[in-house]
VOGU-3710 file (C-alpha; in Angstrom, 3 decimals, decimal comma):
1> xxxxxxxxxx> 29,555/44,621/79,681  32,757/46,426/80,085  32,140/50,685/80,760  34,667/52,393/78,713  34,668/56,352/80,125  37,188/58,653/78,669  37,658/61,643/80,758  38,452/64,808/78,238  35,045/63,201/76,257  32,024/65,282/75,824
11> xxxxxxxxxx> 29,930/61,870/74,463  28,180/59,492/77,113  30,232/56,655/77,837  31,128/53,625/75,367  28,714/50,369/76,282  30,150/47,383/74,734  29,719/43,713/75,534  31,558/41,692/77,324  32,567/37,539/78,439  29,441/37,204/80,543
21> xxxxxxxxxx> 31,144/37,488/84,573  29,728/35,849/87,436  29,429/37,693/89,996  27,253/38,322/92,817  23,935/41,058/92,810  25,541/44,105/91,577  23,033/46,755/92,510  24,878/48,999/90,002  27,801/48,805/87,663  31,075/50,293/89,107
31> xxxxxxxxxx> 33,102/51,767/85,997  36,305/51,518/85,176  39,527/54,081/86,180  39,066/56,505/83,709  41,840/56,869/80,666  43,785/60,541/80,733  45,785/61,560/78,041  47,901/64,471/78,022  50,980/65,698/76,275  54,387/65,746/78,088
41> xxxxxxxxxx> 55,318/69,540/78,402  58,482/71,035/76,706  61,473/70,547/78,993  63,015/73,996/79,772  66,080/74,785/77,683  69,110/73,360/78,737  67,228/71,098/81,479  67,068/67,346/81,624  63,265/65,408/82,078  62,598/65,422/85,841
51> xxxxxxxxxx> 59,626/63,851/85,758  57,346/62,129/83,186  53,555/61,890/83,648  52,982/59,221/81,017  50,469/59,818/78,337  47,838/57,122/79,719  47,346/57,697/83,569  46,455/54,136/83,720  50,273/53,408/83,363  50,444/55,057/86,708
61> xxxxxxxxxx> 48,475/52,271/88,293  49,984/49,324/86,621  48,430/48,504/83,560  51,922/47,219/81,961  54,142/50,384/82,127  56,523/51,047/84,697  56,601/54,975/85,817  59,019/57,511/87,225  57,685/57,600/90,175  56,242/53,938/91,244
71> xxxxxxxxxx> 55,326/54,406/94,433  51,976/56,204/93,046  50,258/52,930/92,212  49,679/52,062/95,692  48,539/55,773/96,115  45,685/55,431/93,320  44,436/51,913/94,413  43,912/53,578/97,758  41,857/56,331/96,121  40,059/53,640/93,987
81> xxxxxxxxxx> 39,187/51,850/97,410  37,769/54,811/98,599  35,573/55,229/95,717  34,375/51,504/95,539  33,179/51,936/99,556  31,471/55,131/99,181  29,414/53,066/96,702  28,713/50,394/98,612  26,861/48,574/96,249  29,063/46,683/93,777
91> xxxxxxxxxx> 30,651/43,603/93,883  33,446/42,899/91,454  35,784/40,398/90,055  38,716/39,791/87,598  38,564/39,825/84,080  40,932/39,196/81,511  42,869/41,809/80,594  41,086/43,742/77,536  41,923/46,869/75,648  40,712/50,542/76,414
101> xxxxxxxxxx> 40,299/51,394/72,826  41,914/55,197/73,388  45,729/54,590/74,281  46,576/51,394/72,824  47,614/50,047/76,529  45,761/46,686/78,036  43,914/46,967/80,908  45,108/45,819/84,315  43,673/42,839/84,812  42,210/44,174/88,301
111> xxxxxxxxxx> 40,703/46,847/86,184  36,913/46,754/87,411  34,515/44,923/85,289  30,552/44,443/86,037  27,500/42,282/84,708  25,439/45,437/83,510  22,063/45,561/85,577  18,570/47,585/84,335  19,700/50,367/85,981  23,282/50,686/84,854
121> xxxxxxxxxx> 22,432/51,760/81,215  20,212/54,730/82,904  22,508/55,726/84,999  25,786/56,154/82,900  24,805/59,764/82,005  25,367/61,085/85,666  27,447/58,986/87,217  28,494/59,965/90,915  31,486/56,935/91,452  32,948/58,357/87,798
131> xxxxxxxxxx> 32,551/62,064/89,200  34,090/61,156/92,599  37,040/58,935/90,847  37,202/62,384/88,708  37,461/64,351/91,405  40,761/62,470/92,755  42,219/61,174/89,407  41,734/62,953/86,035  43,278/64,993/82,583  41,391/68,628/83,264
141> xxxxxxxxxx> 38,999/69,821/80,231  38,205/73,168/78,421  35,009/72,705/81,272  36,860/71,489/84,112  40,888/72,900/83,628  41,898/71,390/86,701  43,402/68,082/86,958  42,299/65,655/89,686  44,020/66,436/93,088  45,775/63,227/92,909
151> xxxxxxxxxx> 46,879/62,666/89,120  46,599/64,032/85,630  47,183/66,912/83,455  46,041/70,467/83,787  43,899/71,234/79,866  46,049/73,452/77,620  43,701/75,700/75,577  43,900/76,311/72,383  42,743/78,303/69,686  39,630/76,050/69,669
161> xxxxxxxxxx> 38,672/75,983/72,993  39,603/79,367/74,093  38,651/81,780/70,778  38,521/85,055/72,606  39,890/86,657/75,996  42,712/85,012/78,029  42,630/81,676/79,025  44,583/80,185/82,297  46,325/76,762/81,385  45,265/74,059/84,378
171> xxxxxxxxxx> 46,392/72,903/87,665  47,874/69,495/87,626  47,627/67,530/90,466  50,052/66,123/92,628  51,311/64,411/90,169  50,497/66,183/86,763  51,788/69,038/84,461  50,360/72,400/84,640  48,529/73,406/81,701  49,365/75,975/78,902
181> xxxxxxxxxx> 47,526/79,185/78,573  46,465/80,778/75,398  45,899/84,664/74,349  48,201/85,191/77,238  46,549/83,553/80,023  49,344/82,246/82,702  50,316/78,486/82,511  49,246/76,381/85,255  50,824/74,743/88,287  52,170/71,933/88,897
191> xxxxxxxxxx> 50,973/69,725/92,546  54,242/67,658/94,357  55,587/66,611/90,423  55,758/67,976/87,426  56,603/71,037/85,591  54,597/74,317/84,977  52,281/75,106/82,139  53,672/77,497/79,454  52,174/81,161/79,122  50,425/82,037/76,280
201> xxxxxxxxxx> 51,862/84,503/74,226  49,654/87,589/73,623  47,789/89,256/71,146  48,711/92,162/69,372  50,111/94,478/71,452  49,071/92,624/74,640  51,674/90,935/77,192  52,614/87,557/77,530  51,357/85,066/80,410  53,183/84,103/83,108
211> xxxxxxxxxx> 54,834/80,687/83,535  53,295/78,182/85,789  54,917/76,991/88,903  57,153/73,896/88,788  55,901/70,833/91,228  56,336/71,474/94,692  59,317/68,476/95,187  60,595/68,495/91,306  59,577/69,777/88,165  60,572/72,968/86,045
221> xxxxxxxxxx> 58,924/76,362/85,850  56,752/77,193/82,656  58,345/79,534/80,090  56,561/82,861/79,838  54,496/83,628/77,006  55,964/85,990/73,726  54,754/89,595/73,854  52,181/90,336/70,853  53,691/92,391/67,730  52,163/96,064/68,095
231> xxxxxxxxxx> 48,580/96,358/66,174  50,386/99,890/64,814  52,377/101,483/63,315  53,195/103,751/66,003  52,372/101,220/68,783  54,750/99,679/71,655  54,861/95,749/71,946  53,768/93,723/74,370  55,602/92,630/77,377  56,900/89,104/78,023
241> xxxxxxxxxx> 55,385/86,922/80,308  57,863/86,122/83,462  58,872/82,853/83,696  57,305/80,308/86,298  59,245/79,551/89,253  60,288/76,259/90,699  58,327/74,505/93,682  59,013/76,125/97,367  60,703/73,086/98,561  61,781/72,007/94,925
251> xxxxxxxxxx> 64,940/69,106/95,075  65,831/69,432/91,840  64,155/71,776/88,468  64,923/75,229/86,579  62,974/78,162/86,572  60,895/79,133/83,316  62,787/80,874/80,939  60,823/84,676/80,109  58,982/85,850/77,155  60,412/87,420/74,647
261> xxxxxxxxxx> 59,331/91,210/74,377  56,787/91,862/71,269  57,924/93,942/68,456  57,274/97,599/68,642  55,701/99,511/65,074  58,199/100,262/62,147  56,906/104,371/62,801  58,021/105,057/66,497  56,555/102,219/68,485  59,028/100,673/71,048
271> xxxxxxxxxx> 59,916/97,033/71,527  58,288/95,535/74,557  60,564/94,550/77,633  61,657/91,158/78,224  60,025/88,272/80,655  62,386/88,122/83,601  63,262/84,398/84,254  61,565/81,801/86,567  63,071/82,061/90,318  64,432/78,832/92,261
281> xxxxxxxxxx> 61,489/77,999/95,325  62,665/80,439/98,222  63,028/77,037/100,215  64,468/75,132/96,962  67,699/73,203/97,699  68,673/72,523/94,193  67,106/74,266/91,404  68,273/76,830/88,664  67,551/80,337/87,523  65,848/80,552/84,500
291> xxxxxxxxxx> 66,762/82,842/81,665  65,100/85,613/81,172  63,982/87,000/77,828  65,132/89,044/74,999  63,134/92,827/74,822  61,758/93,351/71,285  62,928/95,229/68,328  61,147/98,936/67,991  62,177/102,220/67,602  63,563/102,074/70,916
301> xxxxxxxxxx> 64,800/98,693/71,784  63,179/96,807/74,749  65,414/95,747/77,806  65,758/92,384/78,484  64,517/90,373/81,316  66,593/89,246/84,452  67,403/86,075/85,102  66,039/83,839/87,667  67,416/83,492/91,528  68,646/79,712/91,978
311> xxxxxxxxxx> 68,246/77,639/95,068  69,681/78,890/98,468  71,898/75,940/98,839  72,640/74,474/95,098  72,082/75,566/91,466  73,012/78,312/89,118  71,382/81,773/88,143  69,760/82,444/85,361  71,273/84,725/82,281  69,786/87,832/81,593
321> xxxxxxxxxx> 68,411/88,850/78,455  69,599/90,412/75,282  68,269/93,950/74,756  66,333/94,724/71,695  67,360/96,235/68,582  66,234/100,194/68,187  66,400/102,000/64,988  67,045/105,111/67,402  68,242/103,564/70,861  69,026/100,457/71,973
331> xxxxxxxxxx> 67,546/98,841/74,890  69,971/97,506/78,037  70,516/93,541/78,963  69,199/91,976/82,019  71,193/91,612/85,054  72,068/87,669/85,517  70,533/85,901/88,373  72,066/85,308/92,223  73,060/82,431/93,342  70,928/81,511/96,522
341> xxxxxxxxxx> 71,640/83,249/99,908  73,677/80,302/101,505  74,318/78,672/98,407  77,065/75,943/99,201  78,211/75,919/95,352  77,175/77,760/92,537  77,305/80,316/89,209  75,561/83,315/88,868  74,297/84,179/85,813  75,920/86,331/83,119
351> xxxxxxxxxx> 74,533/89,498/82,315  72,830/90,587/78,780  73,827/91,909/76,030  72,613/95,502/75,145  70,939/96,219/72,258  72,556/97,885/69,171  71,531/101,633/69,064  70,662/103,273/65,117  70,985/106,961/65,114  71,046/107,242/68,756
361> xxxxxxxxxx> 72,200/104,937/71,939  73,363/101,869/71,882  72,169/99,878/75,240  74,572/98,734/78,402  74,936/95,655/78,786  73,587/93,483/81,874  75,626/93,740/85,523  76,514/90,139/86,090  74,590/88,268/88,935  76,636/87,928/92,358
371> xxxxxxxxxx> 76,918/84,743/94,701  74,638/85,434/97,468  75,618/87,241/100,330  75,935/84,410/102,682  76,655/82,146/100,196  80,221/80,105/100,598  81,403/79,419/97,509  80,286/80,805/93,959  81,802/82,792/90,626  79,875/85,497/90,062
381> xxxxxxxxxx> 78,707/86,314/86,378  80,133/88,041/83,855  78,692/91,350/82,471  77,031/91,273/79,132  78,489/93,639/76,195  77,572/96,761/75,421  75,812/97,863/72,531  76,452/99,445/69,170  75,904/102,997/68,766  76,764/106,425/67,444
391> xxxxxxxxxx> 77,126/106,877/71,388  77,549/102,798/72,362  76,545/101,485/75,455  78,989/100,297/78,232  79,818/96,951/79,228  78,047/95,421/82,208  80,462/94,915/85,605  80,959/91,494/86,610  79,444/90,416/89,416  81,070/89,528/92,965
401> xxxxxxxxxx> 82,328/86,179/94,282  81,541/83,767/97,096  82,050/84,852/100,723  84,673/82,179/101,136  85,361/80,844/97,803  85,229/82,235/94,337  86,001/84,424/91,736  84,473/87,586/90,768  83,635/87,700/87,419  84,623/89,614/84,067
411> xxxxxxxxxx> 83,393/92,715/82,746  81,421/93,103/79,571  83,349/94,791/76,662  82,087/98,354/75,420  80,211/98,366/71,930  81,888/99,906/68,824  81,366/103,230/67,729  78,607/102,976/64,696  78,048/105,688/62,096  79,731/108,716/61,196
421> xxxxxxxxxx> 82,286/109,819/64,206  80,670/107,299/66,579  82,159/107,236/70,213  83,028/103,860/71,915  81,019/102,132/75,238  83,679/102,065/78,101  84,455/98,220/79,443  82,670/97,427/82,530  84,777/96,473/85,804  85,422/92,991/86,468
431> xxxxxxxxxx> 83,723/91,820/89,738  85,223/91,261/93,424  86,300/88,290/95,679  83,310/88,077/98,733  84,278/89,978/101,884  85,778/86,928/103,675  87,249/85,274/100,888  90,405/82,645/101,662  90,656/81,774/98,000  89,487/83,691/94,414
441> xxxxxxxxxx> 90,752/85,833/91,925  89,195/89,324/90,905  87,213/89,441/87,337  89,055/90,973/84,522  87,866/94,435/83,072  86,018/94,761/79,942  87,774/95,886/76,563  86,755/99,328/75,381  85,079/99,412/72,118  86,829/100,931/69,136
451> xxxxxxxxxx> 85,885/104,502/67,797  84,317/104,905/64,402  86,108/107,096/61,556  85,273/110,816/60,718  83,434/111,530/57,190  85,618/113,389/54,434  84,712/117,281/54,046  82,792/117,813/50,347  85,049/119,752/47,837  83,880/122,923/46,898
461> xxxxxxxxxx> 81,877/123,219/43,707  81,470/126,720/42,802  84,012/128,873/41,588  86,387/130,254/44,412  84,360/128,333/47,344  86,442/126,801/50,368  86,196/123,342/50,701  84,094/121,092/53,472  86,155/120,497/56,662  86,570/117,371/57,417
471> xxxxxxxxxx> 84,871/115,346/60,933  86,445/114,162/63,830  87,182/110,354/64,315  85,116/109,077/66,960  86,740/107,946/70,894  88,209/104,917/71,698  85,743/103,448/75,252  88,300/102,907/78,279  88,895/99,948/79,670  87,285/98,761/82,727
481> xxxxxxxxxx> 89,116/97,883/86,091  90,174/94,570/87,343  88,399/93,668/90,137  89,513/92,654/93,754  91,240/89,352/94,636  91,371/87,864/97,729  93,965/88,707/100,391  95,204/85,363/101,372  95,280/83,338/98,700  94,086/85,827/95,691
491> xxxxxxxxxx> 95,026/87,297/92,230  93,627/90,584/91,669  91,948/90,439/87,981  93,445/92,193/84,463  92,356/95,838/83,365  90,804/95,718/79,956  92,236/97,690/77,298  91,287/101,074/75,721  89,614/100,954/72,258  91,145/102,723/69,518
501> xxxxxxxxxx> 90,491/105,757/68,161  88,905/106,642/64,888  90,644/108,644/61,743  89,322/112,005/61,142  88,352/112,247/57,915  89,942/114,790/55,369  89,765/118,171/54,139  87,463/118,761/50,367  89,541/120,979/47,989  88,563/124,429/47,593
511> xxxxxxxxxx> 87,578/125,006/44,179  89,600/127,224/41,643  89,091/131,273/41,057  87,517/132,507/37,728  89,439/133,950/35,049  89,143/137,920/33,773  86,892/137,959/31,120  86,576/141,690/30,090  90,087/143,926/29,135  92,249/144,533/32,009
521> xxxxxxxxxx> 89,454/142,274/34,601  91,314/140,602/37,429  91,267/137,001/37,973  89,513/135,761/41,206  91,372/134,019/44,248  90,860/130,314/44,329  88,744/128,873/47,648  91,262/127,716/50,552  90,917/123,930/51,074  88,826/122,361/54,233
531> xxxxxxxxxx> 90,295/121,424/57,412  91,185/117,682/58,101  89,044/115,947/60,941  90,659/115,828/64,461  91,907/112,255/65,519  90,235/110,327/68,195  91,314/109,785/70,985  91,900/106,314/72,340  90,536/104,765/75,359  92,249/105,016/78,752
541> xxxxxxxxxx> 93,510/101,781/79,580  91,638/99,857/82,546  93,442/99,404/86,090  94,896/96,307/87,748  92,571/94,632/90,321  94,598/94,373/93,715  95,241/90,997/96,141  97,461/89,255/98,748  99,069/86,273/98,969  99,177/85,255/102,974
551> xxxxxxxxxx> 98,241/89,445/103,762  101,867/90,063/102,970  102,970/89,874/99,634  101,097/91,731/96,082  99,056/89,918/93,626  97,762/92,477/91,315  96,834/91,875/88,049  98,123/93,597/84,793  96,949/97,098/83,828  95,624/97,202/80,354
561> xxxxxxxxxx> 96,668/98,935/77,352  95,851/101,961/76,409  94,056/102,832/72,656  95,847/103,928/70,049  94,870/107,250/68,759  93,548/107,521/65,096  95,323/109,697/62,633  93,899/113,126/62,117  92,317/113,735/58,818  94,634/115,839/55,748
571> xxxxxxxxxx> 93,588/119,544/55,173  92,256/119,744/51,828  94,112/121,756/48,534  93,476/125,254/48,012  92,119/126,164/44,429  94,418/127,978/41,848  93,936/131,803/41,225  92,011/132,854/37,864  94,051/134,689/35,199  94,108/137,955/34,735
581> xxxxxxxxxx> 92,578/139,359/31,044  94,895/140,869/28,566  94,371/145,146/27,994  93,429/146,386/25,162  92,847/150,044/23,883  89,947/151,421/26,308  92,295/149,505/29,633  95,401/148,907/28,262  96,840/147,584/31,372  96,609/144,057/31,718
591> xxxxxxxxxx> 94,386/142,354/34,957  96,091/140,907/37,402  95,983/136,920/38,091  93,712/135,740/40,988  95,649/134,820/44,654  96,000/130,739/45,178  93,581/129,260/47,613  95,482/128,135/51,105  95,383/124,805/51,917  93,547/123,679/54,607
601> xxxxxxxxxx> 94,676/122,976/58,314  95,317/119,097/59,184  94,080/117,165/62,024  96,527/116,269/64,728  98,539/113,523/62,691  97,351/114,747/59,545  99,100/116,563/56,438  97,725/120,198/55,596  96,683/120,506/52,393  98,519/122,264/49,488
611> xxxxxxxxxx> 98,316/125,864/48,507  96,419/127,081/44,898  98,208/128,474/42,201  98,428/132,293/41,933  96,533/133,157/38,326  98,633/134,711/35,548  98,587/138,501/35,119  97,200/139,507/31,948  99,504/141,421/28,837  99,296/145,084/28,557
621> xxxxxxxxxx> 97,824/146,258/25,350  100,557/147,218/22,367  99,742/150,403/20,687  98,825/150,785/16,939  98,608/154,813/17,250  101,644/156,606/16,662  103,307/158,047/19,453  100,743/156,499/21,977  101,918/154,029/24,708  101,914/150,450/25,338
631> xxxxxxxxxx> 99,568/148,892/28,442  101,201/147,610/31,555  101,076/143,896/32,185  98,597/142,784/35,317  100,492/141,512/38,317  100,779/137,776/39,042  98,329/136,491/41,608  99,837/135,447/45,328  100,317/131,411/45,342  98,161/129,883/48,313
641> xxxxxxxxxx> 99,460/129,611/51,591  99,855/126,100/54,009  100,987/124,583/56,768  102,559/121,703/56,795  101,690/121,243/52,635  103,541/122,815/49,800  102,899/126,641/49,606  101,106/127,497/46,213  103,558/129,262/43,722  102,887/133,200/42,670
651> xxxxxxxxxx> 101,212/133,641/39,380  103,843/135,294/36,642  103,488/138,549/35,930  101,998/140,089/32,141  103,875/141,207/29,639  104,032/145,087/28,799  102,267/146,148/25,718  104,721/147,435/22,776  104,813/151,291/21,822  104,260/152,775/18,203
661> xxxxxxxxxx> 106,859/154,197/16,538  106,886/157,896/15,843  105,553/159,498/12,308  108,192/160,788/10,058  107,323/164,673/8,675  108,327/168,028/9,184  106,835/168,517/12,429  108,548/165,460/14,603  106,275/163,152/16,728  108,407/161,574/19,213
671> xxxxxxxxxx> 108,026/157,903/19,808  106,205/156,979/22,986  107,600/153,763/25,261  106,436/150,592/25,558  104,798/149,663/28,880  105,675/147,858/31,859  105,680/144,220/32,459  103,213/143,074/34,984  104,929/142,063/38,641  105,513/138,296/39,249
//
């Protein structure tokens, strides 16, 4: 009969019957390579398949599929040989090839098949050849993680197999992917080929694992596990697992990429930080930085991971990561990964971008990563952008060039200004030529970010009240400064421009004075208008990076431009004056109008705002009694005063009340005069 094992199965073995085999006394019955099956790992983003551990490890030895790697077939019939002579009992012959009944793949025809002996059937329980071919060749289990030291697949848990705690993804083996950890247990590693085991992202609240280790000779890093969301309200969120590196002495592969940072609470919590990418094998000649990953949202932002180191002689580093979102602040970007020490060509990686900031910070961007120091020719990476904020974060600086070769890279821009009056993030520098450097140009300087505009002032609502000055527009960020070229063959990089400035925002109208109700009652003044915002100020424009052609003659870049300032905000109107109430016979004088409101002082740039209207003085009261004299007229109100606006006009004067006319009769009443017209 043909022994059918399966190695991830919990069940006794499969006995079914077979052609009936000659063969000579088998003391026992030698089974059959065991049948692995494991999942290809994801390939790390923006990384080709290095190496493919095929589904059925049989393949690996033969059995009708060609692999990557085919030298490993005489490597597992060698192990197999091994096996059979530490039996010592079993004598075996060909059989026609037959199917396993798991993968769908025949059998080698040298696959071992035995007549079945009294014993055999007792003995498939425990069977020391299966555990010793196990212990060489083998898919790990939730029992056994590990993968056999020669070939197979390290167990990924899952929520099945691993329903509480943290569970640690399995080694592979030599050749064999790491496994995947779950409830943020670290991936496993990889043996000579194959790539790292993913992290397991965490609970709530808890960190992410860490990535496994790539193969030692190829394979990628695993990607770090996700932070866990916060379990609170007011709770932070979990970390993100770092990203696995590459093997020590790793020909070609990319580091694992980092966990993104958990969310923090909607009530205060902060976002958790991101994973910082996989590192290049100190001894790896060509592998890749990976990225690292984005911090979480909260109420302060998490910063982003940094990227990954790649190999000392080839690869690029890894980018940094974006900076989480705050509702108050805004976390920073990662720094982009190095290029390795003597890399001989390479690109660091670019630098983050920060976070946006709500009512508070926004984050700086990432610094860009810098060829290494030894390293002869590289760019170095460009600085992430800053943030949005009402105070926004500044760009990263780019980072430096090769030693020999290379150019330094670009700064980040600054973020906008965001809200009311919001100031600008300043443009980072661009990065440097390497101290030796025969040929490379200096980074360019990062564009300052543009101020936000000033709020209007509120007019004035009650009677006679000044109105709401208005708020400054916000500053324009400077640009940065253009970094160094080289000095014999070199062009020294741009400066980045100055952001604009915002508008200031205008002046509310003062509101108007009340008129004189009662005989001969004054009119109040009107309320002077608000002030108009100040203008921002734009950014200072970013200087030109300096170099040499042959030592001798200049090669400096262009200085930026400078930000334009925004116009200053218009004062607001003064109110008009109340009128003045007419006399009568108790005050026969009339009241005087109510003085104009002044308008209000401008911004620098702005208009000032227009003077009130003086109120009207009231009539003087006309006399019905004989002889007895008419009222004066109240006095026109003063017309608002202004700056740069139109003055407010005076109020007009009341009229004089009439006199009565005398009594005829022997004894003579003389007529008394009308009264006096109120002054203009």
């Amino acid at each position: 009969m043909v022994v059918d094992e399966g190695v991830g199965s919990s069940a006794g073995p499969a006995v079914r019957p077979a052609a009936a085999v000659s063969v000579p006394v088998v003391e026992s019955a030698v089974v059959g390579a065991p049948v692995m099956t494991a999942g290809r790992p994801e390939s790390v983003s923006g990384a080709g398949s290095v190496v493919g551990v095929g589904r059925d490890v049989l393949a690996w030895l033969g059995a009708g599929v060609s692999g990557d790697l085919p030298g490993a077939a005489p490597l597992m019939w060698t192990a197999l040989a091994v096996a059979r002579r530490e039996s010592g009992r079993s004598s075996v012959a060909g059989a026609a090839a037959t199917s396993t009944g798991q993968s769908g793949d025949p059998v080698d025809p040298a696959a071992l098949v035995a007549s079945p002996s009294a014993s055999a059937a007792g003995s498939l329980a425990a069977n020391p050849i299966a555990d010793l071919i196990r212990f060489f060749v083998g898919n790990g289990t939730a029992e056994n993680p590990n993968a056999g030291i020669l070939l197979g697949n390290g167990y990924s848990y899952t929520a099945a197999s691993c329903p509480t705690g943290a569970c640690d993804g399995g080694n592979g083996g030599l050749i064999g992917n790491g496994g995947d950890g779950f409830n943020g247990g670290n991936g496993g590693a990889a043996g000579w080929f194959g790539h790292g085991g993913d992290g397991g992202a965490g609970v709530a609240g808890g960190a992410g694992g860490s990535g496994g280790r790539g193969g030692l000779f190829i394979g990628h890093g695993g990607n770090g596990g996700a932070g866990g969301a916060a379990s609170a309200a007011s709770g932070d969120g979990g970390a993100g697992g770092a990203g696995g590196a590459t093997g020590f002495l790793s020909l070609y592969g990319t580091g694992g990429a980092g966990g993104v940072g958990g969310a923090g609470g909607t009530q205060g919590g902060s976002g958790g930080v991101g994973g910082d990418g996989g590192d290049a094998g100190f001894l790896a000649v060509s592998s890749r930085g990976g990225a690292g990953g984005a911090g979480g949202a909260g109420a302060t932002g998490g910063n982003g991971g940094d990227g990954g180191r790649a190999g000392w002689l080839l690869g690029n580093g890894g980018a940094g990561g974006a900076g989480g979102a705050g509702s108050v602040t805004g976390g920073a970007g990662g720094g982009g990964g190095n290029t390795g020490v003597l890399s001989l060509i390479g690109v660091a990686g670019k630098g983050g971008a920060g976070g946006s900031g709500g009512s508070g910070a926004g984050g700086a961007g990432g610094e860009g990563g810098d060829a290494g120091f030894l390293a002869l020719i590289g760019n170095g990476g460009a600085g992430g952008n800053g943030g949005a904020g009402t105070v926004a974060g500044a760009g990263g600086d780019g980072g430096r060039g090769g030693l020999w070769v290379g150019n330094g890279g670009n700064g980040g821009n600054g973020g906008n200004g965001l809200g009311v009056s919001g100031a600008a993030g300043d443009g980072g520098d661009g990065g440097s030529t390497g101290l030796l450097s025969v040929f490379g140009s200096g980074g360019n300087g990062g564009n300052g970010g543009a101020g936000t505009s000033g709020v209007d002032g509120v007019d004035a609502t009650a009677a006679g009240q000044d109105g709401g000055a208005g708020t400054a527009g916000g500053a324009g960020g400077d640009g940065g400064r253009g970094g160094e070229g080289s000095w014999v063959f070199g062009i020294g990089g741009n400066g980045g421009n100055g952001g604009t400035g915002g508008v200031g925002g205008n002046g509310g109208a003062g509101a108007d004075g009340v008129d004189g109700v009662d005989p001969g009652e004054a009119g109040t003044a009107g309320g002077a208008g608000g002030a108009g915002g100040a203008n921002g100020a734009g950014g200072q424009a970013g200087q030109a990076g300096t170099a040499r052609l042959l030592f001798l003659l200049p090669s400096n870049g262009t200085a930026g431009n400078g930000g334009a300032e925004g116009a200053g905000g218009n004062g607001g109107a003064g109110g008009d004056g109340g009128d003045g109430a007419d006399g009568d016979q108790s005050h026969p004088d009339g009241g005087a109008g109510g003085d104009g409101g002044a308008g209000g002082v401008a911004g620098a740039g702005g208009v000032g705002g227009d003077g009130g209207q003086a109120g009207r003085g009231g009539d003087g009261w006309s006399s019905t009694v004989a002889g007895v004299a008419g009222g004066n007229g109240g006095a026109g109100g003063v017309g608002g005063a202004t700056t740069t606006g139109t003055a407010g006009a005076g109020g007009t004067g009341g009229a004089g009340g009439d006199g009565f006319d005398g009594v005829d009769g022997s004894g003579l009443i003389p007529a008394q005069a009308g009264g006096n017209g109120g002054a203009g």
